[in-house]
PAZADO-144935 format. One line per field, with one value per residue (C-alpha): chain; x, y, z. Coordinates in steps of 0.02 Angstrom, whole numbers, plus 50000, padded with zeros to 5 digits. Example, Ala and Ser with C-alpha at 12.3 -4.5 7.8 and 13.67 -1.06 7.14 Angstrom:
<sites>
ch: [A,A]
xx: [50615,50684]
yy: [49775,49947]
zz: [50390,50357]
</sites>
This chain:
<sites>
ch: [A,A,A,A,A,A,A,A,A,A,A,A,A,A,A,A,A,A,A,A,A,A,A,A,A,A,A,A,A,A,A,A,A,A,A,A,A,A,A,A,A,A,A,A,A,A,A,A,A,A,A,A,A,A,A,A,A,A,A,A,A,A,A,A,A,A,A,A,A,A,A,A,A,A,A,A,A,A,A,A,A,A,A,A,A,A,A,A,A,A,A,A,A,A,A,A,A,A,A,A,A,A,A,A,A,A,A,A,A,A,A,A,A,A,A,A,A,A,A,A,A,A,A,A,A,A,A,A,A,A,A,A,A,A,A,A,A,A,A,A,A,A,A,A,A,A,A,A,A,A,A,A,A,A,A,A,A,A,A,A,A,A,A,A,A,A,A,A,A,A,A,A,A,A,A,A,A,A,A,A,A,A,A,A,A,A,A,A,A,A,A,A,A,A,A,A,A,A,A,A,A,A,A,A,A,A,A,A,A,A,A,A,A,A,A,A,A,A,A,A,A,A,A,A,A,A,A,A,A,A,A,A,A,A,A,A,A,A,A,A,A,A,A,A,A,A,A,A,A,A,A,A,A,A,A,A,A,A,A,A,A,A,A,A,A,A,A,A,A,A,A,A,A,A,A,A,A,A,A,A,A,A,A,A,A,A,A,A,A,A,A,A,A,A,A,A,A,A,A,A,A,A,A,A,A,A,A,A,A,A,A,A,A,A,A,A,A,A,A,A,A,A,A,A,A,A,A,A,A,A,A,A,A,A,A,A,A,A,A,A,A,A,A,A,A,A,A,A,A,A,A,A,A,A,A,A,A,A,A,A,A,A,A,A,A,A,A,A,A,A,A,A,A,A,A,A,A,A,A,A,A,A,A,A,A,A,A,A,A,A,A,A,A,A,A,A,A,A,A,A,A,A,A,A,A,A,A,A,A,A,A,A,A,A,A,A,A,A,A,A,A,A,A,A,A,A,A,A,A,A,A,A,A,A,A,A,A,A,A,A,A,A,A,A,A,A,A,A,A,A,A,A,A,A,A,A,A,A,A,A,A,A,A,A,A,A,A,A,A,A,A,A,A,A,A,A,A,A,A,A,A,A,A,A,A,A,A,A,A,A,A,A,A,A,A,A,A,A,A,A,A,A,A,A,A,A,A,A,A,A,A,A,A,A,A,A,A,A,A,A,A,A,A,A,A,A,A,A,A,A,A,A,A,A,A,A,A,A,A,A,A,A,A,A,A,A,A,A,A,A,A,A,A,A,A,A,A,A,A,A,A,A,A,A,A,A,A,A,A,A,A,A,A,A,A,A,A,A,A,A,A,A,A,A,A,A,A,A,A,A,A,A,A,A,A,A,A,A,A,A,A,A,A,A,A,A,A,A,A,A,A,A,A,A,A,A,A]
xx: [52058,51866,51727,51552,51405,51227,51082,50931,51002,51158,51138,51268,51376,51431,51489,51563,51650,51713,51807,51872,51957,52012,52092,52150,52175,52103,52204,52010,51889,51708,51533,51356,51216,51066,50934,50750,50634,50541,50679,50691,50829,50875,50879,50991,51115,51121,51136,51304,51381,51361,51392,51552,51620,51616,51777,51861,51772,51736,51565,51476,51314,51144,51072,50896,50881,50716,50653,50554,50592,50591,50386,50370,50325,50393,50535,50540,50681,50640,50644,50822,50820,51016,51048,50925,51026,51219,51124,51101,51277,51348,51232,51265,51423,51498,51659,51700,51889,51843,51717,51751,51806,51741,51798,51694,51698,51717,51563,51550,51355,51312,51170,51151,51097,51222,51231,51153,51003,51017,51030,50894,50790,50813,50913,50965,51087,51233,51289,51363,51467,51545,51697,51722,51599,51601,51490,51512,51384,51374,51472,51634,51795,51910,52038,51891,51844,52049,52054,51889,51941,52128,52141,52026,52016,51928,51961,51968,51860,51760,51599,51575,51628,51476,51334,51304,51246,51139,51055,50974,50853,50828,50700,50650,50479,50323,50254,50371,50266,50296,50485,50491,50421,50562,50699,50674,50666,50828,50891,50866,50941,51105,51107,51071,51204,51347,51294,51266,51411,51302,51284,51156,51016,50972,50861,50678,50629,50533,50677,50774,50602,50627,50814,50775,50688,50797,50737,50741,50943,50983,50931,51017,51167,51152,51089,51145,51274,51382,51355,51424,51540,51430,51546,51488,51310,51342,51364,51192,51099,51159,51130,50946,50904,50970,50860,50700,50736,50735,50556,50485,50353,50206,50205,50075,50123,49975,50049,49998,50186,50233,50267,50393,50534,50474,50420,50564,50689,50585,50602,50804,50831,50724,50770,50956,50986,50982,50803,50660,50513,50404,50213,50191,50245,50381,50437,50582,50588,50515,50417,50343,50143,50144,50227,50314,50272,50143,50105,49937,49991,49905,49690,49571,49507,49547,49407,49393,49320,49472,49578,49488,49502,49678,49707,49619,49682,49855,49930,49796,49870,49797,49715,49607,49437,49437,49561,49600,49709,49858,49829,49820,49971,50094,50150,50053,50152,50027,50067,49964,49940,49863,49738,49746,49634,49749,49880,49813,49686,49770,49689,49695,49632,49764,49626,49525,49666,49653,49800,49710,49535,49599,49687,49559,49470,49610,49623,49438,49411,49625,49689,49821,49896,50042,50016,50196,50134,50255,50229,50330,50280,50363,50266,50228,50017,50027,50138,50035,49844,49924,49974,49809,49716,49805,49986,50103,50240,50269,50428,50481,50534,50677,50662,50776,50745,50816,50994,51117,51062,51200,51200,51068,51007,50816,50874,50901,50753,50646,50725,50715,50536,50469,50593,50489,50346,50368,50463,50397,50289,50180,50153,50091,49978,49913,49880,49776,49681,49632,49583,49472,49372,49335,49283,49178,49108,49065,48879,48843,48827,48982,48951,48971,48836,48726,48821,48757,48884,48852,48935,48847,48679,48685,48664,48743,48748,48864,48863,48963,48974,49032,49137,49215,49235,49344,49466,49459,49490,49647,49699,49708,49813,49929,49948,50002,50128,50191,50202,50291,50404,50439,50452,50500,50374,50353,50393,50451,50609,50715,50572,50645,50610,50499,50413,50376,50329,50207,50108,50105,50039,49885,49829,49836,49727,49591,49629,49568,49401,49339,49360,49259,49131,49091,49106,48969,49056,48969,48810,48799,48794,48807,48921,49086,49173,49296,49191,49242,49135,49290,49314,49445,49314,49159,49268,49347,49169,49112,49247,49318,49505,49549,49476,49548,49706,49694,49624,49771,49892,49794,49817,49996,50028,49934,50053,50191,50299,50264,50311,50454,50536,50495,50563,50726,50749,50716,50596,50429,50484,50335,50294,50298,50163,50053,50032,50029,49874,49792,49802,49740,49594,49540,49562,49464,49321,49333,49302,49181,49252,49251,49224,49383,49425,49340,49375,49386,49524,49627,49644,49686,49806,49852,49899,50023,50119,50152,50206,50320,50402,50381,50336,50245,50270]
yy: [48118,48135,48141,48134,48073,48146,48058,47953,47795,47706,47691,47802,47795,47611,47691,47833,47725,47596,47720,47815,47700,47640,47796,47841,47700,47629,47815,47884,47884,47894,47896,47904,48039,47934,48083,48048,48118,48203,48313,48498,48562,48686,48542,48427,48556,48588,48414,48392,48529,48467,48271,48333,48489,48550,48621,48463,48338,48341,48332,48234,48300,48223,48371,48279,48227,48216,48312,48455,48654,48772,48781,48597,48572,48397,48428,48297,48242,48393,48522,48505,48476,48451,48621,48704,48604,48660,48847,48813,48737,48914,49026,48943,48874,49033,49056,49228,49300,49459,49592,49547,49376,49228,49011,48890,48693,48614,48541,48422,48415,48288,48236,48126,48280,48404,48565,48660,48558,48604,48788,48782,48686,48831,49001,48968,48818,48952,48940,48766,48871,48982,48967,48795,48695,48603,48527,48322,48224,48038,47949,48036,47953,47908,48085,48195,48103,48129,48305,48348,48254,48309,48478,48571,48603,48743,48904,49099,49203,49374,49390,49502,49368,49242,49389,49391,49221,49218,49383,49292,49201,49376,49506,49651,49588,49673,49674,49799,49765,49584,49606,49743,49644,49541,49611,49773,49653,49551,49735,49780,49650,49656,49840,49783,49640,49754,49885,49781,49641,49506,49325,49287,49386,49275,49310,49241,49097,49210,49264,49091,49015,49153,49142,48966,48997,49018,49162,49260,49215,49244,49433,49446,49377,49510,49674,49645,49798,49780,49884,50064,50111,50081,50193,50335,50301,50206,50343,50459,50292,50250,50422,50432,50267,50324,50474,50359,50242,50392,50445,50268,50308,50185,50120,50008,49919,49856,49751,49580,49537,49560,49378,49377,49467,49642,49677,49595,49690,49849,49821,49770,49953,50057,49983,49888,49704,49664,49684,49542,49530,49399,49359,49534,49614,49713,49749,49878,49757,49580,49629,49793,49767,49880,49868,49990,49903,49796,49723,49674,49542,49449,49440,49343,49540,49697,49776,49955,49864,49763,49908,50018,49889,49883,50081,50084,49927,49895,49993,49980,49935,49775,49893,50003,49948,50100,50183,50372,50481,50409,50232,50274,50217,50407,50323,50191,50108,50080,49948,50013,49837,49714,49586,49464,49585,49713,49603,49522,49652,49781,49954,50136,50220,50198,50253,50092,50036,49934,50020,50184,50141,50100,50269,50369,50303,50348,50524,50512,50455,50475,50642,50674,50489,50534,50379,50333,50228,50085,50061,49969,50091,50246,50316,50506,50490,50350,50474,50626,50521,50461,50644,50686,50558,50620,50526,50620,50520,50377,50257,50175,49982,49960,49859,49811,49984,50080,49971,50087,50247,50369,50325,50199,50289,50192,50119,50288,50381,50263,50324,50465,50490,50407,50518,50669,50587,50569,50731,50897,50977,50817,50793,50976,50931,50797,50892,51021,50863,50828,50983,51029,50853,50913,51080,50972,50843,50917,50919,51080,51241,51361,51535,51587,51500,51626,51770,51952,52083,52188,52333,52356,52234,52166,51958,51882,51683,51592,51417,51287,51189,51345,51382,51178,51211,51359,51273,51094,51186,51269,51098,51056,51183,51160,50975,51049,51171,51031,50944,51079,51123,50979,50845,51008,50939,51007,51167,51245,51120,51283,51356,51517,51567,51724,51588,51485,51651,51709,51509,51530,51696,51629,51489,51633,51746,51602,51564,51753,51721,51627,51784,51883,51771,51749,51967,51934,52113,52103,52102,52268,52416,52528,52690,52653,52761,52800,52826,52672,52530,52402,52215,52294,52429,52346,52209,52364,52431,52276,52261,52094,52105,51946,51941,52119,52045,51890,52007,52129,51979,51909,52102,52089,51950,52001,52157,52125,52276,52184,51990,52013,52142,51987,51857,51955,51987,51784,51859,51760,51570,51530,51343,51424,51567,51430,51336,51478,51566,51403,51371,51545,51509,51371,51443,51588,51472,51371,51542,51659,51843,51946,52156,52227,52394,52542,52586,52768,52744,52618,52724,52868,52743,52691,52880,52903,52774,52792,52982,52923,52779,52867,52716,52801,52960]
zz: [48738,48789,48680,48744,48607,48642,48554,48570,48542,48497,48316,48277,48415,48395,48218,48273,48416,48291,48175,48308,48406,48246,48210,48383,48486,48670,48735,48679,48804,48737,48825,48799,48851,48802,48785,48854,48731,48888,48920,48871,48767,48905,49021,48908,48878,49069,49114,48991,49079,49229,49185,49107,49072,48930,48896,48945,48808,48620,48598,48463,48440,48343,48242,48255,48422,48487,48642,48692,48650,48777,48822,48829,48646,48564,48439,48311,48171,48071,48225,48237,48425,48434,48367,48517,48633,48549,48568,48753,48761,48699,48824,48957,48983,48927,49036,49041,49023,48991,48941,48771,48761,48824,48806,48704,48727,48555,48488,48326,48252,48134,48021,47864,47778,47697,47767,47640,47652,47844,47793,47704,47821,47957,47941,48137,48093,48028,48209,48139,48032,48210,48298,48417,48307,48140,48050,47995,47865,47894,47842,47852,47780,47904,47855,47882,48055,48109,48062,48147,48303,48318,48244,48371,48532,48648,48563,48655,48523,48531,48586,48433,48313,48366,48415,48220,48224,48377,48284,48142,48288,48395,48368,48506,48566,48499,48696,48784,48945,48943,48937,49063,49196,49185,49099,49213,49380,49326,49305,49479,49565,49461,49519,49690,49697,49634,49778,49937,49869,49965,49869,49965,49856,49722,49569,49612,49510,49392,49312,49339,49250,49121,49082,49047,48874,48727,48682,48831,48838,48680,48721,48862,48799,48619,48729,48927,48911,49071,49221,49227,49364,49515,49619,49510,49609,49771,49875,49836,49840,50012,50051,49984,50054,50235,50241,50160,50297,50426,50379,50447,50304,50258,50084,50004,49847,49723,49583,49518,49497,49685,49725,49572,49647,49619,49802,49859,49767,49817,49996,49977,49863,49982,50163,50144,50120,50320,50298,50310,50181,50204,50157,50073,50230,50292,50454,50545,50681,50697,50850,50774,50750,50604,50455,50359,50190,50118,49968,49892,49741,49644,49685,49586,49553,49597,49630,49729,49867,49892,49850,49971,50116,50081,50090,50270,50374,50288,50419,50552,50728,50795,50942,50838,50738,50656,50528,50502,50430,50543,50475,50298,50194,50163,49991,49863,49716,49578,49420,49276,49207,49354,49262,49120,49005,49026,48968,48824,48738,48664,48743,48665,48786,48951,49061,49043,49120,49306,49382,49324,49382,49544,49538,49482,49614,49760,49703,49725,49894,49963,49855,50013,49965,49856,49706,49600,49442,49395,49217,49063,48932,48889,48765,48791,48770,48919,49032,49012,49022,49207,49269,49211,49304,49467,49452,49583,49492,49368,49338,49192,49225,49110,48950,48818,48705,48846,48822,48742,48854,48929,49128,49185,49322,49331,49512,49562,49500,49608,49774,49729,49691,49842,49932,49863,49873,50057,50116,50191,50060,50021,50205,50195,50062,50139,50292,50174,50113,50281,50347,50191,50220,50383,50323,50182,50313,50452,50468,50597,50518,50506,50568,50384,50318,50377,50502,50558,50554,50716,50650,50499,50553,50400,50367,50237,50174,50077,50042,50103,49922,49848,49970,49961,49792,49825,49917,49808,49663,49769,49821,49640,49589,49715,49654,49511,49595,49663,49501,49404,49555,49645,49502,49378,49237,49080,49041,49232,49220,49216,49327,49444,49597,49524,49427,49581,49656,49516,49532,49734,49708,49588,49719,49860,49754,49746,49917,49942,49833,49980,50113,49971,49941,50130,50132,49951,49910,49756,49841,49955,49924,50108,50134,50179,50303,50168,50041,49945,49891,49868,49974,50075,50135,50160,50288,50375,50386,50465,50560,50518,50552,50497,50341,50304,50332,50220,50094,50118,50087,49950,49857,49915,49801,49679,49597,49526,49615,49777,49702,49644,49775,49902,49762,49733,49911,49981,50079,50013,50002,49879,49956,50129,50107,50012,50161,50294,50185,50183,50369,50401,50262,50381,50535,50451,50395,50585,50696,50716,50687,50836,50830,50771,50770,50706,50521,50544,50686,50585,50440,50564,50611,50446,50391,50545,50500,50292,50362,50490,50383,50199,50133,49988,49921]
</sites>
C-alpha cells in the first residue's frame, strides 16, 4: 500500500505515520509532499499527479494548507487551501472511460475541525462528502484510521453523481464577452482537432493560462457538452474551405486578441492545417511577397490613422509606393471590442464602440470592402446597430449560453460568410464602388454638366453632386439587396425570385432618375414630334439613343405585367440586370451622346414592327 501526505510541515505526518504503520505494518509505504507556501493550488495538485499518480496512492490531504489560489493571492488556515488543491485533483486527473463515467484516485482530507464546522466555514467543502473522498477529524481512533485506509480504493462513478457538487462553486459569468474570447477560441480548436486529426495543433497558452484557474475548469468540466458527429460536417467544410482557398482572396484581421490563438485558428479553419502563420502574417507560399492574410493585434491605440495605413499597405507589393484598389484587402474581420475601455466600462450605446468607429469609418472612406464583425454578444439591439452602421456580416464567438443548442454549426457559419463575402456579387459591388469614386473624383467636367443638344439647340446643366448622390444612394440600396438576398436577413429569408425581382427593379428605377435628371424633363417645355411632353419624348426629340434606351428599360421594370412575365419565365436574373444597368449608367455618364436617329423615323419604325409581330392589340 501507498499513501502520499501533502502538507506544510511534518506535524501531522509523523502522527499519521506512527498509527499507521502501527496498524498496517512496514508492507505501507508512506511519503511526504512538503508544500511551499509560494506555490499555487493548481500547481500543487499538478505536481502530485505527476510525482505519483494518483490512482495508484491514498492520499492524505491537510484541509488548511497554506499556498496561493488560482490569481496568486495567499490562502491562509482559514482559506481552506487543501480543499482548492483536492478540487484541482478531481479536474484534472480525471481519467476518462466513457462519456459518462470517469476514475477517481482516493483522497482522505483532514482537519482538527469537525465537518460541520467546515460546512459552515464554506458551502464548497460538500465535495468532502463525494464519491473517492472521506473526510477524517484529528485525532482519529485507531478503527476509524483502518477502515478509512483499507476499505477504499479508486472507485468508477458518474460524472452526474459529482457535477452537483462542483455546482454549488459555478455561476455563468455576468461578462459574456470575457468568456467568449476564450471559451469560443478553445471551441474552435476542438472543432479543428477532430477535423484535421493532427496532434500537432495545440491550444495557445491563452487558453492553457485560462484552463488553469479554478473557475474557468470547473465550467468546462459542468457545460463542455461533447462534440456532435463531426462527419455530419466534415465534408461541406472541406468543401467550403477548398473553394475559399481557390479565390486567393486578401483578408485583413483587426482584433486585439490576435496573438491569443484567434488568428491562428482563423488561418488553420480558412486555409488547412499545412499552412504557416507567423508574425501576423500569412503566406500561400513562403516565397510569395504578398500575403493572403494579415493581422493587426494588439496597438497601444487604434486609431483611424493606424487603421487606415493598415487598409492601404497590408497587401501592398514591395514594388509599388502607392496603393489602389488592387492592393486593398477584398475581406476585413472586425472585433467589436478592441481597447481596455471597451472592456471595462459598461457602454449602451454599441456605436461608441472601437470596432464600430473604426467601421464607421471604413464604410466611409472603403464602402466596396466587404467588413464581417466578430463579436461575443448576441443580443438583438447589438446585431441590428452593426448592420446599420454598414456590417456586411457579423459572427457570434460561442460562449457558454449557447451550450445546449441543436447542431453547433458556429465553425461553419464563419466559412461560410467570408465565402459570401468574397464570391461574385460582392466583387461586383466593389467594382460599382470603384467606378462611382471615379465618377465622384474626377476633377474635369463631364459633358453633362453643361451639354447642347444639336437637335433641339437647347443647353441643359445638371450637377455632378446631385448626380453622385443618385448613384450613392443606388449603391446603398444595393448593399441592402445584397443584405436581404445574399445573407437572407430579416424578413426576405423566404424571399422569391419575384421578390428579388420587385427590389432589383426599385434600384433600376433610381438608376433611371439619373438619365432624367441629365434630360431636366421637368424643365422644358418644346413640341415634341409626337405630340407628347413625357421623358421618353423629349430624349427621342433630342435624339439621345442611349438614354432612350436606359429609360425604356428603366419603364420596363417598372410595371408589374412586364416583372413578373420575365420573373416567371427566368428570363430577368434580378442580380444580373442590377449590375448590367449600372455599367450602362456609367458608361452613360463617361460618353458624350452622339446624333441618333430621327424621332419621326423611329416611330415610323416603331409602328411596322408592333403590326408585323402583334405584340399589342
Amino acid at each position: 500500500m501507498n499513501i502520499l501526505v501533502v502538507d506544510n510541515s511534518s506535524n501531522y505526518i509523523l502522527v499519521l505515520e506512527d498509527r499507521i504503520r502501527f496498524l498496517l505494518g512496514d508492507s505501507v509505504t508512506i511519503e511526504l509532499f512538503e508544500v511551499n507556501k509560494a506555490m499555487t493550488s493548481y500547481e500543487i495538485a499538478f505536481s502530485v499527479i505527476e510525482y505519483k499518480k494518483e490512482l495508484d496512492w491514498i492520499l492524505f490531504i491537510n484541509l488548511h494548507l497554506e499556498c496561493k489560489d488560482d490569481r496568486n493571492n495567499p490562502q491562509y488556515l482559514s482559506c481552506l487551501g487543501g480543499l482548492q488543491v483536492l478540487q484541482y485533483l478531481r479536474l484534472l486527473n480525471i481519467v476518462t472511460i466513457n462519456a459518462e463515467q470517469f476514475c477517481l484516485g482516493y483522497c482522505i482530507i483532514y482537519s482538527p475541525l469537525s465537518l460541520e464546522n467546515i460546512l459552515r466555514l464554506n458551502k464548497n467543502a460538500l465535495l468532502l462528502c463525494s464519491d473517492g473522498t472521506s473526510f477524517l477529524q484529528f485525532y482519529p481512533t485507531d478503527n476509524q484510521l483502518l477502515a478509512l485506509i483499507t476499505k477504499n480504493k479508486p472507485s468508477l462513478i458518474n460524472k452526474s453523481l459529482i457535477k452537483p457538487y462542483f455546482r454549488l462553486s459555478s455561476n455563468l459569468p455576468d461578462s459574456r464577452h470575457q468568456w467568449a474570447n476564450w471559451w469560443g477560441l478553445k471551441h474552435l480548436y476542438d472543432i479543428n482537432q477532430k477535423l484535421s486529426k493532427n496532434e500537432a495543433i495545440k491550444y495557445p497558452s491563452y487558453i492553457v493560462n485560462e484552463l488553469k484557474s479554478l473557475k474557468n475548469l470547473i465550467i468546462e468540466f459542468l457545460y463542455d457538452s461533447p462534440l456532435f458527429n463531426i462527419s455530419d460536417i466534415s465534408k461541406r467544410i472541406n468543401d467550403r474551405r477548398s473553394i475559399i482557398k481557390n479565390k486567393n482572396i486578401k483578408i485583413l484581421f483587426i482584433d486585439d486578441q490576435c496573438e491569443n490563438g484567434w488568428a491562428e485558428i482563423f488561418v488553420h479553419m480558412i486555409y488547412g492545417d499545412d499552412k504557416i502563420y507567423l508574425d501576423g502574417v500569412y503566406k500561400k507560399n513562403r516565397e510569395d511577397t504578398i500575403p493572403l492574410f494579415r493581422a493587426l493585434g494588439n496597438t497601444d491605440t487604434y486609431s483611424l490613422d493606424i487603421i487606415n495605413m493598415a487598409i492601404k499597405t497590408s497587401f501592398l507589393a514591395p514594388a509599388l509606393t502607392e496603393s489602389n484598389e488592387k492592393s486593398f484587402p477584398e475581406l476585413i474581420i472586425l472585433d467589436l471590442r478592441l481597447t481596455i475601455d471597451d472592456n471595462i466600462s459598461k457602454k449602451q450605446d454599441i456605436s461608441e464602440y472601437s470596432g464600430a468607429t473604426i467601421l464607421k469609418f471604413i464604410k466611409d472612406k472603403y464602402l466596396g470592402i466587404p467588413v464581417l464583425i466578430t463579436t461575443a454578444s448576441n443580443k438583438a439591439h447589438t446585431l441590428k446597430t452593426l448592420k446599420k452602421i454598414g456590417a456586411d456580416a457579423y459572427w457570434i464567438k460561442k460562449g457558454i449560453d449557447d451550450i445546449g443548442l441543436a447542431e453547433d454549426n458556429n465553425y461553419e457559419n464563419l466559412l461560410l460568410f467570408i465565402d459570401k463575402l468574397t464570391d461574385k456579387e460582392y466583387k461586383d459591388f466593389s467594382s460599382m464602388v470603384y467606378k462611382y469614386k471615379i465618377i465622384k473624383e474626377k476633377t474635369e467636367l463631364y459633358w453633362w454638366e453643361e451639354h447642347t443638344w444639336v437637335s433641339t439647340n437647347e443647353t441643359t446643366k445638371a450637377f455632378k453632386t446631385v448626380v453622385c448622390d443618385f448613384i450613392y444612394e443606388s449603391i446603398l440600396m444595393i448593399r441592402n439587396y445584397l443584405h436581404f438576398h445574399i445573407f437572407e436577413y430579416d424578413a426576405f429569408n423566404n424571399a422569391t425570385a419575384l421578390q428579388a425581382g420587385f427590389w432589383a427593379s426599385t434600384i433600376i428605377q433610381r438608376l433611371g432618375l439619373i438619365v432624367e435628371y441629365i434630360h431636366q424633363t421637368k424643365k422644358v417645355d418644346i413640341n415634341v414630334h409626337d405630340g407628347k411632353k413625357d421623358s421618353g419624348s423629349i430624349m427621342r426629340n433630342r435624339r439621345d439613343d442611349r438614354a432612350i434606351i436606359l429609360w425604356d428599360q428603366r419603364n420596363e421594370v417598372s410595371h408589374y405585367k412586364h416583372l413578373a412575365e420575365k420573373q416567371f419565365k427566368g428570363d430577368l436574373k434580378s442580380w444580373d440586370s442590377i449590375v448590367l444597368y449600372y455599367g450602362k449608367i456609367i458608361e452613360y455618364l463617361k460618353i458624350t451622346p452622339v446624333l441618333g436617329e430621327h424621332p419621326v423615323k423611329r416611330q415610323d419604325r416603331h409602328e411596322k414592327m408592333k403590326k408585323k409581330y402583334h405584340r399589342f392589340k
